[in-house]
DSSP file (Angstrom, degrees, kcal/mol; ACC not computed):
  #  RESIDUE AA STRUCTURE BP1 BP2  ACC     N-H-->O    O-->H-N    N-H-->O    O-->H-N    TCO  KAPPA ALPHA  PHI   PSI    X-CA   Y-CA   Z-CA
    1    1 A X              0   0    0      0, 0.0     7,-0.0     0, 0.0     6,-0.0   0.000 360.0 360.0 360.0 134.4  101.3 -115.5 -206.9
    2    2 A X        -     0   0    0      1,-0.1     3,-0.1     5,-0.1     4,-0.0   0.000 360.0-170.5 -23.4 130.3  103.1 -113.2 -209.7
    3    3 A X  S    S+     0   0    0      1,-0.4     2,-0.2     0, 0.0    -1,-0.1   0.627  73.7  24.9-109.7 -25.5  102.7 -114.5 -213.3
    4    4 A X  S >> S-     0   0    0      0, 0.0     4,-2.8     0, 0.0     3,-1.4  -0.967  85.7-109.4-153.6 144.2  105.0 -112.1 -214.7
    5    5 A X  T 34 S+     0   0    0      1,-0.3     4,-0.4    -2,-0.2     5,-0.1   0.720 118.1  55.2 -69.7  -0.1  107.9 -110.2 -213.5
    6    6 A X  T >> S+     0   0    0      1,-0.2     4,-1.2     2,-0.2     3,-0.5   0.871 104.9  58.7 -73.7 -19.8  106.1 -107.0 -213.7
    7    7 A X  H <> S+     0   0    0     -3,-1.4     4,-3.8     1,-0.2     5,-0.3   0.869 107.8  41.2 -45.5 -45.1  103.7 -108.6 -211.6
    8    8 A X  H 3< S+     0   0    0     -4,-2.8    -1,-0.2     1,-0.3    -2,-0.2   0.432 105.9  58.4-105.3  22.0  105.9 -109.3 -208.9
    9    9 A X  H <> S+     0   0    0     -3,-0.5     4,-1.7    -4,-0.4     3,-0.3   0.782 110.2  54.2 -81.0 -41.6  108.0 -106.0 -208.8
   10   10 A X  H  X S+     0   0    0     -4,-1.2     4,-2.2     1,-0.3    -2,-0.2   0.856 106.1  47.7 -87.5 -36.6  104.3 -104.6 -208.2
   11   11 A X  H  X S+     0   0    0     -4,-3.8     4,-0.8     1,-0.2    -1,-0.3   0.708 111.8  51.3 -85.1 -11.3  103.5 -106.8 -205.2
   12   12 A X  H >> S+     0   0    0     -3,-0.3     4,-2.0    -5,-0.3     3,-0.7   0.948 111.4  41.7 -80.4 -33.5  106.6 -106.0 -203.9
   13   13 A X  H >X S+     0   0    0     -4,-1.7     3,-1.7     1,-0.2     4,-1.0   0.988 117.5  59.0 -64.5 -66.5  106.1 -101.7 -204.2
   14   14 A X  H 3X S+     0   0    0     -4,-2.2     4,-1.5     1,-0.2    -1,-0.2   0.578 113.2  32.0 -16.5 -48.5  102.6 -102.8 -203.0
   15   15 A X  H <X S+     0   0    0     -4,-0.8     4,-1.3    -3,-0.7     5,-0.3   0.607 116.2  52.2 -77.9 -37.7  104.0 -104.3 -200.0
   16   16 A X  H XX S+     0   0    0     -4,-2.0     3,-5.1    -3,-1.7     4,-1.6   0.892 114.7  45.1 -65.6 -82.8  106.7 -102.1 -199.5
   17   17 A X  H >X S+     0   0    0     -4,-1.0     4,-2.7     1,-0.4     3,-0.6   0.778 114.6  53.6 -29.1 -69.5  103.9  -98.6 -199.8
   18   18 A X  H 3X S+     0   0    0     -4,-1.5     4,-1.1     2,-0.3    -1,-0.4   0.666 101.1  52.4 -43.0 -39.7  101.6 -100.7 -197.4
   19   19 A X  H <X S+     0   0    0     -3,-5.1     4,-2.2    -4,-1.3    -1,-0.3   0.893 122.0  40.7 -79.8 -44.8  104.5 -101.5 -194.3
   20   20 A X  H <X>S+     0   0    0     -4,-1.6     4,-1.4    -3,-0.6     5,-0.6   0.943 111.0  49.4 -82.0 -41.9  104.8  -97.4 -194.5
   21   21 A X  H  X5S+     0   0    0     -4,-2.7     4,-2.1     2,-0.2     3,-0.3   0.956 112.4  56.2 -54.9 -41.2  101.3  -96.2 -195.0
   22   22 A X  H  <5S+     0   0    0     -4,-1.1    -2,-0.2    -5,-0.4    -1,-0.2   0.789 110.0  38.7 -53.7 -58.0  100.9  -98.4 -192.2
   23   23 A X  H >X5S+     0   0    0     -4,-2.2     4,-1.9     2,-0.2     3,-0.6   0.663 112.0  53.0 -60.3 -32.1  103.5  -96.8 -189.8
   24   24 A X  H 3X5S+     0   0    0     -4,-1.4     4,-1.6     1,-0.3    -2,-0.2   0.784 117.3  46.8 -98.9 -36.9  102.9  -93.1 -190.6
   25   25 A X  H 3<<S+     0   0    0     -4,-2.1    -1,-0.3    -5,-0.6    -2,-0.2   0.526 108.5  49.3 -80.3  12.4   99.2  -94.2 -189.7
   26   26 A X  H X4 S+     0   0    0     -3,-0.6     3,-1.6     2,-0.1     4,-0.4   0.650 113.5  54.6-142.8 -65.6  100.1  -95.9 -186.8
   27   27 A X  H 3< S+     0   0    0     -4,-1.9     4,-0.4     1,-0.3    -2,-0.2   0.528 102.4  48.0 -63.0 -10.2  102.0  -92.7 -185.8
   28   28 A X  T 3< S+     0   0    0     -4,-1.6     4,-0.3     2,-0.1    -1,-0.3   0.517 106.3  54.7-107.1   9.5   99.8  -90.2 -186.0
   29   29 A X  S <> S+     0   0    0     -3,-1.6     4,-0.6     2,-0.2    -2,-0.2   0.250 110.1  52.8-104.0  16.7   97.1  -91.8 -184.1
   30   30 A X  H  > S+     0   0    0     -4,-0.4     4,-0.6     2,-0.2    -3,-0.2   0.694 115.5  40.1 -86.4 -56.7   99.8  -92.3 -181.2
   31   31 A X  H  > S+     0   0    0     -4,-0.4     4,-2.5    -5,-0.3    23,-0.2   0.857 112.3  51.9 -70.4 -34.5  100.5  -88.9 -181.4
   32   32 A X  H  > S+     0   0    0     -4,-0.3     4,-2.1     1,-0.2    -1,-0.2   0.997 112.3  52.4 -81.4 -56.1   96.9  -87.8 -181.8
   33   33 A X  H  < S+     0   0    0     -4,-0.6    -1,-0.2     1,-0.2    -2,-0.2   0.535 102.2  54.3  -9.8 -34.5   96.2  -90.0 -178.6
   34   34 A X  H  X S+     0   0    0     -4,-0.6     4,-3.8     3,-0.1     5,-0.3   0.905 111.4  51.4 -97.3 -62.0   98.9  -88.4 -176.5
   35   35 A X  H  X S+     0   0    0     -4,-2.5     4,-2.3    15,-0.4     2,-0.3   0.794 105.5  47.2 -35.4 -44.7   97.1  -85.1 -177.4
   36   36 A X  H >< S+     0   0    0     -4,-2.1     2,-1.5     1,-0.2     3,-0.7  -0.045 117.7  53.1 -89.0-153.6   93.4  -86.0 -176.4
   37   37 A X  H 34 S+     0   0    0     -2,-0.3     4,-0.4     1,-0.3    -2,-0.2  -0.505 108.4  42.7  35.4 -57.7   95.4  -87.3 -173.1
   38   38 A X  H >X>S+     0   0    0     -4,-3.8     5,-1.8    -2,-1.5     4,-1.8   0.933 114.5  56.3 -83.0 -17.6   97.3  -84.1 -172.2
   39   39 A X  T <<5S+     0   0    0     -4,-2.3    -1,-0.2    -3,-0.7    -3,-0.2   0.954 112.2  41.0 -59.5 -43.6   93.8  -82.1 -173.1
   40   40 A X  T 345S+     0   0    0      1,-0.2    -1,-0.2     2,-0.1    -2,-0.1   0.497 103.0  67.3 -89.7   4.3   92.0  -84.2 -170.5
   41   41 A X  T <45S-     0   0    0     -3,-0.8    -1,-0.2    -4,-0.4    -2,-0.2   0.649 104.3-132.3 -87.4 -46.7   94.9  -83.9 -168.3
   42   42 A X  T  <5 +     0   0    0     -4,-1.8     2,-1.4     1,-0.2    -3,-0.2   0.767  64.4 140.9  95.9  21.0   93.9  -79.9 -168.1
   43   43 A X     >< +     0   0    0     -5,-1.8     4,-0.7     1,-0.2    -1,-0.2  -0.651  28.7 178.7-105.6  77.3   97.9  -79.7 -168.9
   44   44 A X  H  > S+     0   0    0     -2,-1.4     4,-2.7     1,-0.2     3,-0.3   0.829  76.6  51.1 -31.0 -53.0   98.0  -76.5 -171.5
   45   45 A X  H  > S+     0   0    0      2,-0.2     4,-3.1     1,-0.2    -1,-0.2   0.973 115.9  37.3 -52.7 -68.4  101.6  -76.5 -171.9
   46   46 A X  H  > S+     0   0    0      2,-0.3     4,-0.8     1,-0.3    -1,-0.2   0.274 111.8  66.6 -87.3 -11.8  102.1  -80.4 -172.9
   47   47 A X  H  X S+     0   0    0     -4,-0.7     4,-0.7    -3,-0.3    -1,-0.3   0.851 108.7  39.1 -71.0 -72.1   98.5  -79.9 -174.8
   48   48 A X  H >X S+     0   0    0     -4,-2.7     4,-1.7     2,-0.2     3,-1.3   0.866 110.7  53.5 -32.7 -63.2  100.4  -77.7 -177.1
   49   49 A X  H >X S+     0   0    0     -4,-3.1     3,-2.1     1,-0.2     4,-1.7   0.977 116.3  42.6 -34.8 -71.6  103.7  -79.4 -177.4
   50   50 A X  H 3< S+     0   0    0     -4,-0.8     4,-0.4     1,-0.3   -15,-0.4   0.183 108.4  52.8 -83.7  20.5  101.8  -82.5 -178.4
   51   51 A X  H <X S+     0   0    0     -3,-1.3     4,-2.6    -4,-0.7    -1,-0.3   0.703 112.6  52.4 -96.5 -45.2   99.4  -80.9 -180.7
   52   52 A X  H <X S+     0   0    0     -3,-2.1     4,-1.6    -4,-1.7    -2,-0.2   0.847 114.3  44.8 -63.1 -34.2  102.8  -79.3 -182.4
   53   53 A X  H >X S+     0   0    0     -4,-1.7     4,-1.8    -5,-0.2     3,-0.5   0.974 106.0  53.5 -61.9 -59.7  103.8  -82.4 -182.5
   54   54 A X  H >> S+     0   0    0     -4,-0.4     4,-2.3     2,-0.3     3,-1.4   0.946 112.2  52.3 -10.4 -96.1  100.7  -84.1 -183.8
   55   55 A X  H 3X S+     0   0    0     -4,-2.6     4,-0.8     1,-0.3    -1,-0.2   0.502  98.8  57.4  19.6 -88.8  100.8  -81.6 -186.6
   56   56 A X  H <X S+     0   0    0     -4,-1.6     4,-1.0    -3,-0.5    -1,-0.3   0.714 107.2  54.0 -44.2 -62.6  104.0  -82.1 -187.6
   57   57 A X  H << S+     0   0    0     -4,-1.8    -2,-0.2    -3,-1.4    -1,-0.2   0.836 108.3  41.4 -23.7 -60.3  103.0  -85.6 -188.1
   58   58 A X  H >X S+     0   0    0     -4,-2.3     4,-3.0     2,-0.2     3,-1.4   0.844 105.2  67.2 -83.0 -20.9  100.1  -85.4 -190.3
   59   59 A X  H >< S+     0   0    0     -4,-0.8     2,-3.1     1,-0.3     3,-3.0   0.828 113.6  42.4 -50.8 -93.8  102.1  -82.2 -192.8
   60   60 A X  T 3< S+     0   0    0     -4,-1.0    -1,-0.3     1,-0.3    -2,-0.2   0.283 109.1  49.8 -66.2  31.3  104.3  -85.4 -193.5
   61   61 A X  T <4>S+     0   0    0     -2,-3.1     5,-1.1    -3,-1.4     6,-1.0   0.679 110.8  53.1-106.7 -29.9  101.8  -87.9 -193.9
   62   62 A X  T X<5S+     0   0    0     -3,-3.0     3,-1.5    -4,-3.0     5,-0.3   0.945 109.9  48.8 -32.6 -72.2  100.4  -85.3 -196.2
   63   63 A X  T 3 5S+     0   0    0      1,-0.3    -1,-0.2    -4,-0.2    -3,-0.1   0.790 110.9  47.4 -46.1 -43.1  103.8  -85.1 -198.2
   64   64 A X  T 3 5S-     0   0    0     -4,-0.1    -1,-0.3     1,-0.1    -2,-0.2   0.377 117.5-109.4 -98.5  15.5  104.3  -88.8 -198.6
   65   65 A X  T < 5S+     0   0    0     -3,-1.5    -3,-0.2     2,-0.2    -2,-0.1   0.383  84.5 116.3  93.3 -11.7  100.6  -89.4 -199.8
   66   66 A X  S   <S+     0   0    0     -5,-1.1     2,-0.5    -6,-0.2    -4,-0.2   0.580  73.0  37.8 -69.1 -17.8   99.2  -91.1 -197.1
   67   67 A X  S    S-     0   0    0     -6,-1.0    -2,-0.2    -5,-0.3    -1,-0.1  -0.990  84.8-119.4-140.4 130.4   96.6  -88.7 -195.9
   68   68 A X     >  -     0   0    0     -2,-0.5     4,-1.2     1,-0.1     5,-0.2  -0.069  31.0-123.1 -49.0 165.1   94.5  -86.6 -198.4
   69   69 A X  H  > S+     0   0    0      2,-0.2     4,-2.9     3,-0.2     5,-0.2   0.857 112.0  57.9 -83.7 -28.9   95.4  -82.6 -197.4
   70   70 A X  H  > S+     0   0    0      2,-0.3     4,-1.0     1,-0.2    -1,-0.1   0.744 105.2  43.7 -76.9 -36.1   91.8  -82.0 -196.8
   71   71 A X  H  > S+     0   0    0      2,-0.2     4,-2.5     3,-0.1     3,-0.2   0.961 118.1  51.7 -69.1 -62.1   91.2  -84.9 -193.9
   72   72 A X  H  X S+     0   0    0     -4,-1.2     4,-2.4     2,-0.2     5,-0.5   0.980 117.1  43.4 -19.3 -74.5   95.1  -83.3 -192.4
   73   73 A X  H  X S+     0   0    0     -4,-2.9     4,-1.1     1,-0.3    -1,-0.2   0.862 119.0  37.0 -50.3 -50.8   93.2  -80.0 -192.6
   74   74 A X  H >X S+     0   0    0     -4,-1.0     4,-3.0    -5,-0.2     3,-2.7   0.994 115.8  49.7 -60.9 -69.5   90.1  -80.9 -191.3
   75   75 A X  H 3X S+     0   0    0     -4,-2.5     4,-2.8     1,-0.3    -2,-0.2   0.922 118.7  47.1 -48.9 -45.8   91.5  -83.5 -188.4
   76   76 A X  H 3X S+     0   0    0     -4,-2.4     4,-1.2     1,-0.2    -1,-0.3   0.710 108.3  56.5 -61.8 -16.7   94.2  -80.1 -187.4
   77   77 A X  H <X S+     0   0    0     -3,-2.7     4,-1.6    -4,-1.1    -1,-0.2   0.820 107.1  47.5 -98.8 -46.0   91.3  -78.0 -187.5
   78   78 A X  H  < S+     0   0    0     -4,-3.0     4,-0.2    -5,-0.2    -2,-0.2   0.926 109.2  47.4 -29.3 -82.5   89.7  -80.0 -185.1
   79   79 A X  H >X S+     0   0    0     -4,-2.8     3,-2.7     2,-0.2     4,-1.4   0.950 106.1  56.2 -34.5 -72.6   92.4  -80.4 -182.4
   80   80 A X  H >X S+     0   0    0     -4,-1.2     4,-1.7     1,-0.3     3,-1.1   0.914 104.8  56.0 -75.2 -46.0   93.3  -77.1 -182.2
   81   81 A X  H 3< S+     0   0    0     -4,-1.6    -1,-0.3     1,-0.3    -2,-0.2   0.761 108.3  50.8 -48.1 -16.0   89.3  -76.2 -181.4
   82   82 A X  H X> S+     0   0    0     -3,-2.7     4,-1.2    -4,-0.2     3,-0.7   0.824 107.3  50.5 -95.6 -29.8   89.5  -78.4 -178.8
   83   83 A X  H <X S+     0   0    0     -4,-1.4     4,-1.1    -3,-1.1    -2,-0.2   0.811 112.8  46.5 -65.9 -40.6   92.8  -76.7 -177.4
   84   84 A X  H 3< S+     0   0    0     -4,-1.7    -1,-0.3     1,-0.2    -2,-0.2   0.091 108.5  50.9-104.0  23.3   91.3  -73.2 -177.5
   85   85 A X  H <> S+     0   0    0     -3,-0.7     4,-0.7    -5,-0.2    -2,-0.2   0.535 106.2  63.2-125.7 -27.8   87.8  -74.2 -175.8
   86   86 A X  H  < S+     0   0    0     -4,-1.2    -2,-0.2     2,-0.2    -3,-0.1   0.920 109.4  41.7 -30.3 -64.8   90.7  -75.9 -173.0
   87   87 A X  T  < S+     0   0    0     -4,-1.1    -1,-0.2     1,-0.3    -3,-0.1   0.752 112.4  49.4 -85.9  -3.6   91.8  -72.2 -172.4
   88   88 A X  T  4        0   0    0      1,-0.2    -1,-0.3    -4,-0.1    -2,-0.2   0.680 360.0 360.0 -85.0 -24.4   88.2  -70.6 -172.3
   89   89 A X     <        0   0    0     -4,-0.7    -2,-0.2    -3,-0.0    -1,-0.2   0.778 360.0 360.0-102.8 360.0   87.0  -73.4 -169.7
């Protein structure tokens, strides 16, 4: 328990930050999930979409602070290798 009210504004932005880190993380490994799914599917098109999608996901988790840019970079950098080794096989 809060001892002071600065205390307990801070365990509420804690809490608040936490329910959203939570979500955006919750949502790109849905999305990243749906990807490695339409890759193993052999479905190019619907690999793409949901890599764009995917993407698009982790830029804004980037923006609201939840994922360093350099793990985004890396994780995108990833995916997409996997996408272009899809159309070579």
């Amino acid at each position: 328990m809060a001892n002071t009210r600065s205390a307990a504004r801070a365990a509420r932005v804690s809490e608040r930050r936490r329910r959203r880190n939570r979500a955006v993380k919750t949502r790109v490994r849905r999305l990243q999930k749906a990807y490695l799914q339409a890759l193993t599917s052999g479905d190019r098109k619907a690999a793409e979409e949901a890599l764009r999608a995917y993407t698009s996901a982790v830029d804004k988790a980037v923006q609201a602070g939840v994922l360093h840019w350099r793990t985004a970079a890396r994780a995108k950098s990833r995916l997409s290798t996997r996408l272009s080794t899809l159309a070579t096989a």
